[in-house]
N, C-alpha and C positions, 0 to 999 in steps of 0.2 A: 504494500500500500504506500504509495507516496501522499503529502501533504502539500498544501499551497494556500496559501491567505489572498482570495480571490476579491475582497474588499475589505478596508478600513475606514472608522468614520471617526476622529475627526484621522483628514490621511496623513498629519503628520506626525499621527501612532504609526505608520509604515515603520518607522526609522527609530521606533521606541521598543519594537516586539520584535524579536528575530524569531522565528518558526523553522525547526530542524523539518526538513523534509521526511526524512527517514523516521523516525521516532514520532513527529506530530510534539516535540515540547516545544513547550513557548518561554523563552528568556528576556526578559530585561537587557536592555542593549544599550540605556540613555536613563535618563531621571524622570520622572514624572511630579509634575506639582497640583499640589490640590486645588490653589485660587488661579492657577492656569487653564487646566482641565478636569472635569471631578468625573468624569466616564468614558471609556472607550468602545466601542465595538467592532469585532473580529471577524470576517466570514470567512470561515476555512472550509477547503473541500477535500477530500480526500477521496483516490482513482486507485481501483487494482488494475492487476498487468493482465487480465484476464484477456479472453476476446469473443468479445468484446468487451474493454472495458468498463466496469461500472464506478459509478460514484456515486457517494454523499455528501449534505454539504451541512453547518451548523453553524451557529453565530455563538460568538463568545462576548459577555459583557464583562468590561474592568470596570469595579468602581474604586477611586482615588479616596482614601481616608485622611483628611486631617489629623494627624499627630502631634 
């Protein structure tokens, strides 16, 4: 199964979440701030190698906690 973040909203989460293709983890790649942005959303899909291939897709929500 491969992975792929097929949208981000706001999209300058693209360059805040890195997404392992292979595995599907999601890492911390940059800072996030709370009075910046307090949520993000993810749309990841994931494709087997079948044939034909199938896929799925899911939305992921980050929310940002003041600390």
């Amino acid at each position: 199964v491969a992975f792929s973040v097929s949208n981000t909203f706001p999209e300058k989460g693209i360059n805040i979440f890195l997404l392992n293709a292979r595995t599907g983890e999601i890492h911390l790649a940059g800072t996030v701030d709370y009075e910046d942005i307090r949520s993000y959303e993810i749309q990841i899909e994931a494709q087997d190698k079948g044939t034909p291939p199938l896929s799925g897709h899911c939305k992921l929500v980050l929310e940002v906690l003041d600390v």
